[in-house]
C-alpha positions in Angstrom: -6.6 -10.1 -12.4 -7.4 -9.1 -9.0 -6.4 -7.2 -6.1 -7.7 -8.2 -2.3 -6.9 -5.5 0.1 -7.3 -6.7 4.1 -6.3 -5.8 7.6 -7.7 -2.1 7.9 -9.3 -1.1 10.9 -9.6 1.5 14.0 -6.6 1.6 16.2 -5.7 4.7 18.3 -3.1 7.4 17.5 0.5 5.6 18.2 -0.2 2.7 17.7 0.0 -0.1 15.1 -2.0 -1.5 11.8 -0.8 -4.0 9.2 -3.1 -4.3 6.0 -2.2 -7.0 3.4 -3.2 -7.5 -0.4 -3.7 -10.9 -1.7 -3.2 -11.1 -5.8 -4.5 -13.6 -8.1 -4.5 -13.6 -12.1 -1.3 -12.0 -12.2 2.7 -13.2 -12.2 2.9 -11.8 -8.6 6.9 -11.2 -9.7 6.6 -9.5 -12.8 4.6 -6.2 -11.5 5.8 -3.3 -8.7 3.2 -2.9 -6.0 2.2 -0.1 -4.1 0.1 1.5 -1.8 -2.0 4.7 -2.0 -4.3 6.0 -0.1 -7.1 8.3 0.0 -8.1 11.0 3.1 -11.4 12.2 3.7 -11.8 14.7 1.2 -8.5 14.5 -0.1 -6.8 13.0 -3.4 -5.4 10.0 -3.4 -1.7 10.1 -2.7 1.1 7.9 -3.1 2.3 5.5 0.1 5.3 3.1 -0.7 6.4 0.8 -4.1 8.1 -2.2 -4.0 10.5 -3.5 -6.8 9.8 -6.8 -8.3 12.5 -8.2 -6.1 12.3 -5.7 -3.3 15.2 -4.6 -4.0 14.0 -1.0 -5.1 11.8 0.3 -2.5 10.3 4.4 -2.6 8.5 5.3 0.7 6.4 8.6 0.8 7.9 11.4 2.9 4.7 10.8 5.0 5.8 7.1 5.6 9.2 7.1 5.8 10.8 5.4 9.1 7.2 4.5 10.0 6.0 2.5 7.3 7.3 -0.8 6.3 6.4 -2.5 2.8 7.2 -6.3 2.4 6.4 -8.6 -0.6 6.1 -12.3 -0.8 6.6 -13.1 -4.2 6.1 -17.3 -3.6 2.3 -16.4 -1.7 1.5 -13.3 -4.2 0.9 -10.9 -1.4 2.2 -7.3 -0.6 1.8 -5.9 3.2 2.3 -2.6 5.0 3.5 -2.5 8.4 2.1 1.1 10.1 3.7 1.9 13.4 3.7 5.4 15.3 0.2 6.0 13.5 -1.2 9.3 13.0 -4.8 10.6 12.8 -3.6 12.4 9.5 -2.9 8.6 8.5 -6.3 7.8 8.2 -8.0 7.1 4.7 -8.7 4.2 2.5 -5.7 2.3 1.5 -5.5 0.6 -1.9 -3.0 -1.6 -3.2 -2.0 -1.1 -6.8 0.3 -3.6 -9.5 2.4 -2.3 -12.2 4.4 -3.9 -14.8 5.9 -1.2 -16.5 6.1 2.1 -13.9 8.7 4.2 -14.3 7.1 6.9 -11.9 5.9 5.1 -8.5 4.0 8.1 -7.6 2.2 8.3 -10.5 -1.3 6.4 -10.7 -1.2 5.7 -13.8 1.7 3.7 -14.0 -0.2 1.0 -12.3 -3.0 -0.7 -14.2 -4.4 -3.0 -11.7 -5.8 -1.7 -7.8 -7.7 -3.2 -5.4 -10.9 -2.1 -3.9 -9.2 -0.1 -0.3 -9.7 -0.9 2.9 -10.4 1.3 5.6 -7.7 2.6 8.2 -8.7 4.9 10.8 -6.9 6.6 13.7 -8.4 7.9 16.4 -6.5 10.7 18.6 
């Protein structure tokens, strides 16, 4: 079971990033995904979770109305859309499957994660 995270980069404050994450091993449909992400110096914090069937979706307060989570269930991938990006938005961002989470923000819940890719914005 893996996890490939993709599409992180440098991009300047306002503007916009999209990082993907590419499953294999897995029934893409049976888990939740998410994203979390790690600051400089910081613990990692819960981003966005997405429902087996997209239909139960949790943003971060942090992400809300500028984040956009989308899952393709037929290609086994999971992406996040990042407009209006801040320079408190940088940090490594890791995608993370669950089958059984019953609390999105919690880590735990989630027994497979990728290895992060890097997002940083500059001001």
């Amino acid at each position: 079971v893996q996890l490939q995270a993709s599409g992180g980069g440098l991009v300047q404050a306002g503007g916009s990033l999209r990082v993907s994450c590419a499953a294999s091993g897995v029934t893409f449909s049976d888990y939740v995904m998410a994203w979390f992400r790690r600051a400089p110096g910081k613990e990692r914090e819960f981003v966005v979770a997405s429902g087996q069937r997209s239909v139960n979706i949790v943003y971060a307060d942090s992400a809300e109305g500028r984040f956009t989570v989308s899952r393709d269930n037929a290609k086994r991938t999971v992406a996040l859309q990042m407009n209006s990006l801040k320079p408190e938005d940088t940090a490594v961002y890791y995608c993370a499957a669950g089958r059984w989470v019953m609390d999105p923000y919690r880590e735990t819940d989630y027994e497979v994660w990728g290895q992060g890719t890097q997002v940083t914005v500059s001001s």
